[in-house]
VMD Tcl script that draws the C-alpha trace (Angstrom):
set ca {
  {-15.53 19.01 32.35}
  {-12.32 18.43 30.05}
  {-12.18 15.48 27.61}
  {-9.43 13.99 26.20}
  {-10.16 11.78 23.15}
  {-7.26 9.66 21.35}
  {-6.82 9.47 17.43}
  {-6.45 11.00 13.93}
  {-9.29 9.56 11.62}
  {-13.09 10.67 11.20}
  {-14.02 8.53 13.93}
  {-12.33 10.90 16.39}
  {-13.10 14.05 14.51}
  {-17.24 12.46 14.74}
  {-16.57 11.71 18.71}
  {-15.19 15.04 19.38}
  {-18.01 16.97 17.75}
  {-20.60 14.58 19.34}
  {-18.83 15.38 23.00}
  {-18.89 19.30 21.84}
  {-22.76 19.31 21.93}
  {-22.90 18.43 25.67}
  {-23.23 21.16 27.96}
  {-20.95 19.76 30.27}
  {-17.84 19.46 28.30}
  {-16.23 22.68 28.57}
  {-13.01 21.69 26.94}
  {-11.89 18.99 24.15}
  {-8.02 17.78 23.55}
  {-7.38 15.32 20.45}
  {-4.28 13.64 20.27}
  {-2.95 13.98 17.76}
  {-6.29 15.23 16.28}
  {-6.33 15.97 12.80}
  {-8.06 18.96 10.67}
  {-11.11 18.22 11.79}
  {-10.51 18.44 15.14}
  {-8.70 21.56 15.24}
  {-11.08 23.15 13.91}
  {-14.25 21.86 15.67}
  {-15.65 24.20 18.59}
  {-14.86 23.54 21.99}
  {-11.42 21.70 20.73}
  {-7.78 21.16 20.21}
  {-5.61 19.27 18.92}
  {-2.28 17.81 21.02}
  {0.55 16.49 19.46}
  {0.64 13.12 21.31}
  {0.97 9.68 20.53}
  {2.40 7.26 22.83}
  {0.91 5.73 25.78}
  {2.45 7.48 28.48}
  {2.81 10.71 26.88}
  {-0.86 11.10 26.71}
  {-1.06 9.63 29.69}
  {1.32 12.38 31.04}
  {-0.75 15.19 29.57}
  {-4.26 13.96 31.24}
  {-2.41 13.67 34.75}
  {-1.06 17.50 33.98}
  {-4.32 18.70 32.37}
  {-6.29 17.06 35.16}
  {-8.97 15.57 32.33}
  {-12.05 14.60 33.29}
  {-12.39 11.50 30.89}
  {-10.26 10.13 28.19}
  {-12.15 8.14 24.93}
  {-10.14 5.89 23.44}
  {-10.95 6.03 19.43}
  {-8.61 3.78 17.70}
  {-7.50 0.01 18.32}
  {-3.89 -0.04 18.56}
  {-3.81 1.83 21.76}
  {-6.23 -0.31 23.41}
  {-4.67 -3.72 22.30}
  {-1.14 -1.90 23.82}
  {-2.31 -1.34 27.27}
  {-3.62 2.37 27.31}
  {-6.68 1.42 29.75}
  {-4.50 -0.69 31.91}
  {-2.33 2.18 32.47}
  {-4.59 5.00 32.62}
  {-6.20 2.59 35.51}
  {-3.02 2.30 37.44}
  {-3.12 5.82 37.90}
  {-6.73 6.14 38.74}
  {-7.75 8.32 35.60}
  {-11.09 7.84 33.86}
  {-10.83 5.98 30.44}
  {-13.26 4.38 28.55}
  {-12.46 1.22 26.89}
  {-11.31 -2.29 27.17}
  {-8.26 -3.06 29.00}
  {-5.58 -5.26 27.29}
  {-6.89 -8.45 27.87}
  {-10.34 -8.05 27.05}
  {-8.67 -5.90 23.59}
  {-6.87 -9.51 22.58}
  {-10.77 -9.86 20.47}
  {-9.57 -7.99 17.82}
  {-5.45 -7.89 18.60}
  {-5.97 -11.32 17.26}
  {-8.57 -13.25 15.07}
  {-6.91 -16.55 16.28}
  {-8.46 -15.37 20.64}
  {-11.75 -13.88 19.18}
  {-12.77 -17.24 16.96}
  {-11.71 -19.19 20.49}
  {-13.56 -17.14 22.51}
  {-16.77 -17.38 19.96}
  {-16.60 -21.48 19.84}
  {-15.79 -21.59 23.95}
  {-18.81 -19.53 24.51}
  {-21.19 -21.21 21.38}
  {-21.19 -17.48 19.74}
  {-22.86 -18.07 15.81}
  {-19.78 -17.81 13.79}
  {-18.30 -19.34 10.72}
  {-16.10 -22.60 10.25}
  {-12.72 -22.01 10.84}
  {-8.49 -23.37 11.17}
  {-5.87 -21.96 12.08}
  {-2.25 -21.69 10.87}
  {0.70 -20.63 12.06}
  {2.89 -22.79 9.13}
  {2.48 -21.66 5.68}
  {2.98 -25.12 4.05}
  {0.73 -26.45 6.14}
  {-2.21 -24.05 4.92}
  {-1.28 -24.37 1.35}
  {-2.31 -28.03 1.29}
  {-5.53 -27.23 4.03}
  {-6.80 -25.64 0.82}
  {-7.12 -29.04 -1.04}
  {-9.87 -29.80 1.33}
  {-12.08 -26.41 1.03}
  {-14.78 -25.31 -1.23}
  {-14.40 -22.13 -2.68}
  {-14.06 -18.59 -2.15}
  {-12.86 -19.04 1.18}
  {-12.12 -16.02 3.61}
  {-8.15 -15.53 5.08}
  {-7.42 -13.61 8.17}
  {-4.38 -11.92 9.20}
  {-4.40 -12.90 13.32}
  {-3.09 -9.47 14.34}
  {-4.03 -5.76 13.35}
  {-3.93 -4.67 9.83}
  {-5.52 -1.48 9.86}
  {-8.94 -3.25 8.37}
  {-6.76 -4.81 5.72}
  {-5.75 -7.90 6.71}
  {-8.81 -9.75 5.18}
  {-9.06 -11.66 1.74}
  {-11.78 -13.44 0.31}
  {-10.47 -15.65 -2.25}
  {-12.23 -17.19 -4.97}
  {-9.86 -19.88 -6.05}
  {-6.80 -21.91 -5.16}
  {-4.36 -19.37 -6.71}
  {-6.23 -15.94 -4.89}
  {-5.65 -18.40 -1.67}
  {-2.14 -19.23 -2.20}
  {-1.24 -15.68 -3.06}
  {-2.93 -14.36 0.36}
  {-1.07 -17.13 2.16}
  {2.27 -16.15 0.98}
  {1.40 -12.51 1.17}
  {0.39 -12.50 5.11}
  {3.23 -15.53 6.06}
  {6.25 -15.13 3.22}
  {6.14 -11.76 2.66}
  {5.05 -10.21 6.18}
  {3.12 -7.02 4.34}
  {1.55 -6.96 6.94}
  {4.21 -7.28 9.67}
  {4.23 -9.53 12.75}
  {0.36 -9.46 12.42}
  {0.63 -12.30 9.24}
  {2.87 -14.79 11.02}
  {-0.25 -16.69 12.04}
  {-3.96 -16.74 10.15}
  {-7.20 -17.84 10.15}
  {-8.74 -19.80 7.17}
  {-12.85 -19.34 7.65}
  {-15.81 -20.46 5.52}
  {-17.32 -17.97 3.11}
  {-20.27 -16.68 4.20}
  {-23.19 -15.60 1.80}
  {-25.58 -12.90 3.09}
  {-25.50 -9.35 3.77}
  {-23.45 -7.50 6.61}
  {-24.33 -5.68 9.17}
  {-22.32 -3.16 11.59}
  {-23.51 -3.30 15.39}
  {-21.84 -1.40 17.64}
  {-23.06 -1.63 21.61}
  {-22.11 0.20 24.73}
  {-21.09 -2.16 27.65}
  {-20.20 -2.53 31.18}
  {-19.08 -5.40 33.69}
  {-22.79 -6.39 33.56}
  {-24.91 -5.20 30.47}
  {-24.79 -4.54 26.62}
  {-26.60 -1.86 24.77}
  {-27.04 -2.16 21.42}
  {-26.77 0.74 19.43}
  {-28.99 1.12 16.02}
  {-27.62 -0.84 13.25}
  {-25.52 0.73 10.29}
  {-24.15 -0.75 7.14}
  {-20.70 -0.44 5.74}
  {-18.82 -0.69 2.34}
  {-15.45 -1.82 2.71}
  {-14.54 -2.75 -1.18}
  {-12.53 0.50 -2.93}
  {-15.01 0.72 -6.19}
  {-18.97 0.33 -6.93}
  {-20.70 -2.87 -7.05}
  {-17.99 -4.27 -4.19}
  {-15.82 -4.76 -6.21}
  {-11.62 -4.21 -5.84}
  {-9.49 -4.80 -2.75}
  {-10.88 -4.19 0.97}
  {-10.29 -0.70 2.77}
  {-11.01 0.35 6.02}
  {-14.41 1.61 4.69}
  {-15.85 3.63 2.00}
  {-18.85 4.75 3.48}
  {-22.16 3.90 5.68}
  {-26.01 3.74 5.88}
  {-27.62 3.52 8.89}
  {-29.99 2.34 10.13}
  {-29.24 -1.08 8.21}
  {-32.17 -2.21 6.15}
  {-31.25 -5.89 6.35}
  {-31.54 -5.88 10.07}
  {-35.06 -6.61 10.90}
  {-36.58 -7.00 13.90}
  {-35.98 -10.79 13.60}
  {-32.96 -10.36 12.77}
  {-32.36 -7.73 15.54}
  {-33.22 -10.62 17.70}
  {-31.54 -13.70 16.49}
  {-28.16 -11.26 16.36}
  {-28.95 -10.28 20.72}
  {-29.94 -14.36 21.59}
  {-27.19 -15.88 19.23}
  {-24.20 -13.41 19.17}
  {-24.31 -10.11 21.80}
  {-25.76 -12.11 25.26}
  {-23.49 -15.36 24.47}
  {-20.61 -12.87 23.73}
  {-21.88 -10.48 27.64}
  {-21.76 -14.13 29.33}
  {-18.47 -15.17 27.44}
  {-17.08 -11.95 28.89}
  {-18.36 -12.25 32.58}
  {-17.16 -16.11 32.47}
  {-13.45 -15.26 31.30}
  {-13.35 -12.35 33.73}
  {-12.72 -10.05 30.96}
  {-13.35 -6.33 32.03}
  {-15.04 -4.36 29.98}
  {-16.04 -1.08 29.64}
  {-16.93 0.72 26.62}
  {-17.97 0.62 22.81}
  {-17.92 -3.39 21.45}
  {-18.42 -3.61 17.75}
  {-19.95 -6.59 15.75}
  {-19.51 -7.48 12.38}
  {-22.19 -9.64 11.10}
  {-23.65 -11.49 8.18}
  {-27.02 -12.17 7.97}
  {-27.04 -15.31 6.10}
  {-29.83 -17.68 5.14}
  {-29.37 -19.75 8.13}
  {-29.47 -17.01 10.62}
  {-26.83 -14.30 11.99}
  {-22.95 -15.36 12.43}
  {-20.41 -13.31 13.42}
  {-17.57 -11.91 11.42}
  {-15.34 -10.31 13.70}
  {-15.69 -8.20 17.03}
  {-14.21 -4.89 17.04}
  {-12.71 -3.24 20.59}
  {-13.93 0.12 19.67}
  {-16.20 2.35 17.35}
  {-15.99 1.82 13.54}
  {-15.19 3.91 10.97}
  {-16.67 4.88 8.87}
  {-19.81 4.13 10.81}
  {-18.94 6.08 13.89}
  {-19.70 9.24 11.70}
  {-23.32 7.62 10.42}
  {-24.24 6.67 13.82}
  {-23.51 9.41 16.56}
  {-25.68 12.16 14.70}
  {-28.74 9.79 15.13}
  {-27.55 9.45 18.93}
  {-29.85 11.94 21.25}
  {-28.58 11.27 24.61}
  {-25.47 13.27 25.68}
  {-22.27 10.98 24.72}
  {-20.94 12.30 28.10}
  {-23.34 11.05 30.30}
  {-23.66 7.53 28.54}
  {-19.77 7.34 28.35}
  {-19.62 7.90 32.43}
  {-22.30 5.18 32.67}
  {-20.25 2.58 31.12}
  {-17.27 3.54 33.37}
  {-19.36 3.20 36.16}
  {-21.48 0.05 35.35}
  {-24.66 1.80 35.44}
  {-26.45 0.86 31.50}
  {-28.67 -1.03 33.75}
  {-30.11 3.06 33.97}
  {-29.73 3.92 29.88}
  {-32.14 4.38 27.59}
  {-31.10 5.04 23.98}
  {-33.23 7.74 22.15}
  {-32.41 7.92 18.75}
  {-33.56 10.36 14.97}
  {-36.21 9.53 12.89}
  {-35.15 8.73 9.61}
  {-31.31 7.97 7.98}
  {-28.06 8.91 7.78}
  {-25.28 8.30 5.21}
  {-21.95 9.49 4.89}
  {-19.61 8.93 1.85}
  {-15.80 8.91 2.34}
  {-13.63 10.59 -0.31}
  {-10.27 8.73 -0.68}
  {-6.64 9.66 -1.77}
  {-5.28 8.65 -5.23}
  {-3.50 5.20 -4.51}
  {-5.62 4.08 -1.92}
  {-5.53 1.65 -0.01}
  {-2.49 0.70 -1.50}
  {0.20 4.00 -1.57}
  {-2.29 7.03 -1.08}
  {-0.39 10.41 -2.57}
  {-0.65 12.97 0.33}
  {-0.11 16.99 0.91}
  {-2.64 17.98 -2.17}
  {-4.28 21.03 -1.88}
  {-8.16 20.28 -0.90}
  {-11.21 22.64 -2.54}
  {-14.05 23.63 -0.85}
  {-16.88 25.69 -1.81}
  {-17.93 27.90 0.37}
  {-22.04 26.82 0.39}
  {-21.57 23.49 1.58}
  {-24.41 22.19 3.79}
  {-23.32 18.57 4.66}
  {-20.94 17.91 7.66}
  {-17.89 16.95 6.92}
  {-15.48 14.51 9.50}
  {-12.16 15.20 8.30}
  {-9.99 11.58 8.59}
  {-6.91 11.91 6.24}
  {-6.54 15.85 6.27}
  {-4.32 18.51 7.79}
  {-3.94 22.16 7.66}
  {-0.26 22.63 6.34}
  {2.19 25.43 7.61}
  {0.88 27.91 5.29}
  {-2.62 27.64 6.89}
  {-3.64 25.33 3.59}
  {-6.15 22.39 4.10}
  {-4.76 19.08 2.31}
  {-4.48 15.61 2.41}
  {-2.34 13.77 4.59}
  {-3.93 9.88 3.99}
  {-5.68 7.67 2.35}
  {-9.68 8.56 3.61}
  {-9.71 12.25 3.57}
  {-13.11 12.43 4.92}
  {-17.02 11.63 4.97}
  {-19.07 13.92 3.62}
  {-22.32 13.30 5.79}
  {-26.28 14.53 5.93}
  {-29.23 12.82 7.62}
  {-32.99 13.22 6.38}
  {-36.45 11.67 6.11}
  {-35.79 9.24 3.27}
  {-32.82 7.15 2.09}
  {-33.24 8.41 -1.35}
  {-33.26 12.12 -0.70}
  {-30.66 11.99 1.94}
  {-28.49 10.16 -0.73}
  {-29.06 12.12 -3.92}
  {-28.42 15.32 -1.11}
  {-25.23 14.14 0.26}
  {-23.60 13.01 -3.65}
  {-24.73 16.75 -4.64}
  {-22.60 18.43 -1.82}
  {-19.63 16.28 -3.08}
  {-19.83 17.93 -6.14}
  {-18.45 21.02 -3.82}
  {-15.24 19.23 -3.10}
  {-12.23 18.32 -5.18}
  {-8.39 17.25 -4.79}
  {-6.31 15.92 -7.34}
  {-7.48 12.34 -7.57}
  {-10.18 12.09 -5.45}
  {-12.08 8.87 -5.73}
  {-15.26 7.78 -3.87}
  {-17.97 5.13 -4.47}
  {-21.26 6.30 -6.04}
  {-23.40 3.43 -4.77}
  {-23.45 4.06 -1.26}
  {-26.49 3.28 0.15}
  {-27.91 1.44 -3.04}
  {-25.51 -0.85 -3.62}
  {-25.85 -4.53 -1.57}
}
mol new
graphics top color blue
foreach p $ca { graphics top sphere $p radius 0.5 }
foreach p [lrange $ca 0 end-1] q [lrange $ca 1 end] { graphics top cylinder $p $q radius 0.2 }
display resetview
């Protein structure tokens, strides 16, 4: 069988690895791929990026199934249009993709279908939520509506922080169309949890739970990125809490999905807080995260083939999960610059004894045949084991093999909150 998986980050680098283990997959094709890729067994990289020219290349290539890894091709249509032509995808199709192309639909959806989620207005006049902050307590959370690349989220702990965001997002459109409208949502005290699940047209899987660190420096602290690293499993998700998140967030969210006739097929990811009062959700996700994607998958047992082909064919009714003992981290190294303007094309050092696996995200090999950086995450360094502690000390020691000019990672991952 030939798979075609879309994207450039260490999501699709961990996805194309994960689909090289099966025995059935004779043949891998990333577009556009990235070092990773092209260098993983069983695969290669294709330089294609639009809709219908990777479209075009599945039809020619005759590909068995095509895994959609980022979000923007989803929200665009990719599914709808792979459909129309009767070729295998898995993922959402556009519709259904509108719960993360815009905060504004997903809060809508939660409320319309009593989904545990904060407190919330939205805003699509800049005046108008300058003086809606005179009537909030403090930090409050603002939300881009539209994609931001995991950016477009501030939590702002006064009136000034809020005004700034405002005018940042609406005034000055950094982050494009995606700022014209927001979402102004209650801060919500607790600690997060990542849960991806695998769904169809009539169940949800859950997969195990992982824990991410989105804030650029130790301790949480600095502006949001797409992700610094991840734990997993999570060891704030209980088995109460395991079950409050399934009664009060995934079924409601199944049901809200069969109601609305939204089709769906494919990964669904949900970012929680587990507060005092129970689990609310954050924000739903169309697709796999990153970084968790590369914590998560090497736990995974089953063959990613055959669970992917169950989705497509609403058969999870059949799957059972079967997942490692023990835990799994993985710590990304970042550009100088990042998140803000990462510097790219520097050489990258590797030793030649390292152990841990490495999902390559922000890295290319150059004309010359030279490995360097082309954005801001350059990649996870990841390593599973028996105990949190000794994976972690493990995984921080292999870094030590590694080096580009600036490189900058956190050093609390998987102690810090």
């Amino acid at each position: 069988m030939k798979v075609l998986i879309i994207g450039n980050g260490g999501r699709e680098h961990a996805l194309a690895w994960k689909f090289s283990l099966s025995k059935q997959v004779k043949q891998i094709f990333v577009a556009p791929g990235n070092a990773g890729t092209q260098l993983e067994d069983k695969c290669k990289n294709v330089p294609y990026e639009s809709n219908e020219q990777i479209l075009a290349f599945a039809i020619e290539n005759k590909i068995d199934l095509t895994v959609v890894g980022p979000e923007l091709p989803l929200v665009s249509g990719i599914v709808d249009l792979f459909q129309q032509h009767k070729m295998r995808i898995l993922g959402p199709n556009q519709a259904s993709s509108q719960l993360e192309g815009s905060k504004i639909f997903a809060k809508e959806f939660m409320i319309r279908n009593q989904v545990a989620t904060a407190k919330y207005q939205k805003f699509d006049d800049p005046d108008l939520a300058i003086k809606f902050l005179s009537d909030v307590d403090f930090p409050i959370v603002i939300k881009a509506d539209g994609l931001a690349s995991g950016k477009g989220v501030v939590i702002a702990k006064t009136k000034s922080e809020a005004i700034e965001a405002i005018n940042d997002m609406m005034v000055k459109c950094i982050f494009k169309d995606s700022g014209k409208n927001i979402v102004i949502e209650e801060f919500l005290e607790g600690n997060e949890a990542s849960i991806i699940c695998l769904t169809d047209k009539n169940n949800i899987i859950p997969f195990i739970s992982s824990k991410d660190h989105k804030q650029i420096f130790d301790k949480n602290k600095g502006p949001n990125t797409g992700g610094m690293g991840c734990i997993c499993p999570n060891k704030y998700v209980s088995d109460a809490v395991f079950e409050d998140f399934k009664k009060n967030i995934m079924l409601p969210t199944l049901e809200g999905l069969k109601k609305e006739k939204l089709t769906y097929s494919g990964f669904l990811f949900f970012g929680v807080m587990i507060t005092k009062k129970g689990c609310k959700l954050l924000e739903y996700n169309v697709r796999m995260g990153d970084p968790e994607t590369q914590s998560i998958l090497p736990l995974l047992q089953n063959d990613i083939f055959d669970i992917a082909n169950m989705s497509i064919d609403n058969k999870l009714d059949n799957l059972e999960l079967s997942w490692k003992q023990g835990y799994s981290i993985n710590v990304v190294l970042a550009s100088k610059g990042y998140p803000q303007k990462p510097i790219v094309n520097l050489p990258i050092s590797l030793a030649n004894n390292i152990s841990a696996k490495i999902f390559y995200s922000g890295a290319k090999i150059d004309q010359d045949g030279n490995l360097v950086t082309s954005g801001g995450r350059v990649m996870s360094v990841y390593a599973n084991g028996t105990t949190l502690e000794g994976t972690r000390n493990f995984v921080y020691n292999e870094i030590k093999k590694i080096n580009f000019e600036g490189m900058q990672y956190r050093k609390d991952i998987g102690i810090s909150k």
